[in-house]
N, C-alpha and C positions, 0 to 999 in steps of 0.2 A: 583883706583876705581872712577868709577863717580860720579857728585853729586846724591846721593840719595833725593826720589822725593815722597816727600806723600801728604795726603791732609787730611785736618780737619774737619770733622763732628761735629757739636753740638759744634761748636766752640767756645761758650762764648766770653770772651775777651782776648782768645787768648795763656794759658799756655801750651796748646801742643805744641803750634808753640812755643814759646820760647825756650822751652828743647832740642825738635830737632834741632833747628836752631844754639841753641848754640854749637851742633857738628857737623856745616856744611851741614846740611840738607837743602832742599828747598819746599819749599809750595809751591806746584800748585795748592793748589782748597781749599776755605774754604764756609762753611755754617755755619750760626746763625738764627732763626727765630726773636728774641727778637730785636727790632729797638734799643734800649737802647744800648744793647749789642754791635748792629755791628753800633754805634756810637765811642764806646772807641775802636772798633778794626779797625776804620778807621782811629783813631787819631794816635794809634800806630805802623800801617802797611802799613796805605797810601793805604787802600782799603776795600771797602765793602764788608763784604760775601755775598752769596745769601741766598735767604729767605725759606720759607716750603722747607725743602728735597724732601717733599713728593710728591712737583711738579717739580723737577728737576730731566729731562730723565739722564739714567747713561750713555746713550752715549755722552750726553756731559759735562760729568766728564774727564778731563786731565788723560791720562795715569800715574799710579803713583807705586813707589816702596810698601810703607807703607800705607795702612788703617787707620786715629786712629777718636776716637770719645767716648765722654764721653757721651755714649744715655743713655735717660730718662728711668727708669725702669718702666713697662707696665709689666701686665696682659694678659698672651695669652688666648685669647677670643675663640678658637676654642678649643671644647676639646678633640681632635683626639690621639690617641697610636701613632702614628708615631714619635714623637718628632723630626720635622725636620724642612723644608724651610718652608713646607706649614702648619703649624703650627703656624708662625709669623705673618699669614698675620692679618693688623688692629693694630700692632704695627711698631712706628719709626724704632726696631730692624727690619724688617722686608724691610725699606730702607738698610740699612748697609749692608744684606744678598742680594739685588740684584745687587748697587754695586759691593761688592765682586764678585758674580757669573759672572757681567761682565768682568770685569779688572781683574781679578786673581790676584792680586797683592801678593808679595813674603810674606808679612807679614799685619796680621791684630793685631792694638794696641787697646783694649778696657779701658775703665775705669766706674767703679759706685760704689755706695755704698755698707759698708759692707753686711748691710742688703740682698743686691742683691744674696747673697748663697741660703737664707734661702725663699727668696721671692717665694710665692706661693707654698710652702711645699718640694722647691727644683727643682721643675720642671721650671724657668725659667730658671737658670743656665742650667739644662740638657737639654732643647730645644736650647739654644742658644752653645752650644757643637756642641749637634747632627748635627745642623744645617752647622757651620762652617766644621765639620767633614767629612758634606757630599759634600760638596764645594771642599774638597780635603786638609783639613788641619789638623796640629795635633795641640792640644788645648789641653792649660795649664791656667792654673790662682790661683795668692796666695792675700791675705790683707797684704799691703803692710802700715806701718805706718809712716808719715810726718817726724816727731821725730828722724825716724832713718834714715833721709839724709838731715840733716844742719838744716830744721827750727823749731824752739821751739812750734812747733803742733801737739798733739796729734792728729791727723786726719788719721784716719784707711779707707782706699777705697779697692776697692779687682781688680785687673789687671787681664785682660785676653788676652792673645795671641797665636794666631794663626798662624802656620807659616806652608806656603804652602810646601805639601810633607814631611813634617820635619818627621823624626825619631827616633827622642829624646827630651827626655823632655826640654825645656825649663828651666833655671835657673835663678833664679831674681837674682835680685841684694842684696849683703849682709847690712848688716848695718853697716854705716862709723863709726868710733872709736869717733870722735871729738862730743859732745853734747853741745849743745847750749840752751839756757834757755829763758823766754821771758825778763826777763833783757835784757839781750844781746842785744835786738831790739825796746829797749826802745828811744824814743824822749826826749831830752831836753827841753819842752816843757815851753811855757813863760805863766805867770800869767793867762792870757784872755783864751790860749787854753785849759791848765787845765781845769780852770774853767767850759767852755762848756762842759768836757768830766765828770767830778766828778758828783759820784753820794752821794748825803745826803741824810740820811734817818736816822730817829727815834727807826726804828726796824731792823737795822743792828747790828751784835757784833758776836764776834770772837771767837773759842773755840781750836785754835792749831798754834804754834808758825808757822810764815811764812817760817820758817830755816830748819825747820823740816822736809826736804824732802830726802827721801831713794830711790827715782829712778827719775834721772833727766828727761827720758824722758817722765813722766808720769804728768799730771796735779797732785799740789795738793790743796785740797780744804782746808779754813782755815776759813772760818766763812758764813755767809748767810745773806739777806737781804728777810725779810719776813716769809715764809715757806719753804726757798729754793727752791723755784721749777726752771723752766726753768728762766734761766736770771736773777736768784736771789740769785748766789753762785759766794763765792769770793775767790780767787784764789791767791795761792805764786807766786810772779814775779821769786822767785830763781829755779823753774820748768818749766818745756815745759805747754805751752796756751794749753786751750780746744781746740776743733773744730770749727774755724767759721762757721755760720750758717746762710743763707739766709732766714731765716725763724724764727718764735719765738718771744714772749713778753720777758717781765719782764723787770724790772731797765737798766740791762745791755744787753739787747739784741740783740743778732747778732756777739759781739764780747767777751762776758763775762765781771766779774768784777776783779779787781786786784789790791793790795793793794799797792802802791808806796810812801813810806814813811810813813805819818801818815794820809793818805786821800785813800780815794777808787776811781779810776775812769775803764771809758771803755777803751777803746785802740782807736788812734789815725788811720785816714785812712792808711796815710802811715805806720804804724807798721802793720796793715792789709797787706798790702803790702808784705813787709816785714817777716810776719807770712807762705804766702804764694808764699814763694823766689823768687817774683818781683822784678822787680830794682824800685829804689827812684823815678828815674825819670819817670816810667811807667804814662803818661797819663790818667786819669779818669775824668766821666762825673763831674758837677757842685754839682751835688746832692750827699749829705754823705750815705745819704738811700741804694739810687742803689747804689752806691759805696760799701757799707759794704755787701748787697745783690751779688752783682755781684760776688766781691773776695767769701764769702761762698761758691756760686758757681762752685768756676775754682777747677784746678789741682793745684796742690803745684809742679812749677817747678822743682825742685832738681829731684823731686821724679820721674816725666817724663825724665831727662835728666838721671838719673843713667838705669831706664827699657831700652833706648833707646843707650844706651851705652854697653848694654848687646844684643840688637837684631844687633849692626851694627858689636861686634865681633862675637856671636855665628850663627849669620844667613850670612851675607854678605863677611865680613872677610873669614870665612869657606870656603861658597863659592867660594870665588877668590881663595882661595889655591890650592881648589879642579881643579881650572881650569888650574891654572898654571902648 
């Protein structure tokens, strides 16, 4: 088989490209708007993406096997019956679907939030079906959780694929046997670091043993800082981490709080990392902020590398047999 050839839309700092890559795939084409963003994805690829999609013609977009792109969930602003191409127009999705229509490509890889089902009473999902649908593809999509492929993240996103002409459904990937916990990805961290990370507080205190955990892949919460609200719940390290979050106040914001020993702290950038199955060595900008912003952001690698281990046997593989 040839190297198979996709390109990244909405590319952040780059966890699509990692997943595929780590099965021998190649990146012909990526886009980022965010300068920040295609800062760290120059550090670690040795290339800029381009900027607005929304001014870049898809004829000169590289020919590519795979579609993927983790677009911003939008509002379709028209409010026509059709639910289709012309439907999209005034959202990002609406670049993706002309792409597509140019390139045909064999397989289109989506990603967004769980939310994204239920967004606009259902009718975002079913335009963006319809849509792909009518492009000539058959379209699947499930919530797929972090948790249940290596890293200790409750992180629920929902996957959609598209695969051109397909006649069967699409099967994700199962969940691996092995669980990991946010222990597991803890730093040995020395006096100074702690200390920037812990948080103290006078209205913290505890109401359930940190041990006390009945489903490893689930956070569990074991006391609060405040009224508990957002960034203000503290968490067993012997469980799978929240969700990181590019967004949000509170004490521990962005990464949660977590009790390690007899102190409360955030989690360390590279445990972020880590959280979301980077390597150690992955490059990031100077700033902790955009850093912890950035990773809430991305894909949780495993989790792109298990979907994309499933489209290169069930679509490609297939394929090839079929030709042989």
């Amino acid at each position: 088989m040839n190297k198979l050839r996709f390109i990244d839309l909405f590319a952040g700092i780059g966890g699509f490209r990692l997943g595929l890559e780590s099965l021998g795939m190649e990146c012909v084409y990526t886009s980022e708007w965010n300068k920040r963003a295609q800062e760290v994805y120059k550090m670690n690829f040795n290339e800029t993406p381009d900027g607005d999609i929304t001014k870049v013609k898809e004829s000169d977009i590289p020919a590519h096997d795979i579609l993927c792109g983790g677009f911003p969930c939008q509002a379709f602003s028209v409010a026509g019956k059709r639910l289709g191409f012309k439907d999209t127009r005034g959202t990002l999705f609406f670049d993706v679907a002309r792409i597509v229509a140019h390139h045909q490509p064999s397989v289109v890889f989506l990603e967004n939030v769980k939310n994204f089902l239920t967004h606009d009473s259902g009718r975002t999902i079913q335009t963006v079906k319809a849509t792909l649908e009518d492009l000539g593809y058959h379209v699947d999509f499930k919530v797929l959780r972090s948790s249940d492929y290596g890293v200790p993240q409750a992180r629920e996103r929902v996957f959609i694929i598209g695969v051109k002409n397909g006649h069967s459904n699409f099967i994700f990937p199962e969940a691996i046997a092995a669980k990991r916990v946010v222990d597991d990805i803890l730093l040995d961290l020395s006096a100074r670091e702690f200390k920037q990370l812990q948080i103290k507080r006078d209205d913290m205190f505890f109401y359930k043993d940190e041990k006390a955990v009945l489903n490893l892949r689930s956070p569990l919460q074991i006391g609060k800082i405040n009224k508990g609200g957002q960034g203000e719940r503290i968490y067993s390290r012997f469980a799978a981490g929240i969700t990181l979050s590019a967004y949000g106040g509170g004490a521990a914001a962005k990464t949660g709080a977590y009790k390690v020993g007899r102190r409360v702290r955030k989690l360390h950038p590279v445990e972020c990392l880590r959280m979301q199955g980077f390597p150690d060595n992955f490059k990031m900008g100077s700033s902790i902020v955009n850093t912890y912003q950035q990773l809430g952001n991305s894909v949780s690698v495993p989790v792109i590398k298990a979907v994309g281990q499933e489209i290169l046997n069930q679509v490609f593989l297939e394929e090839q047999l079929k030709a042989s």
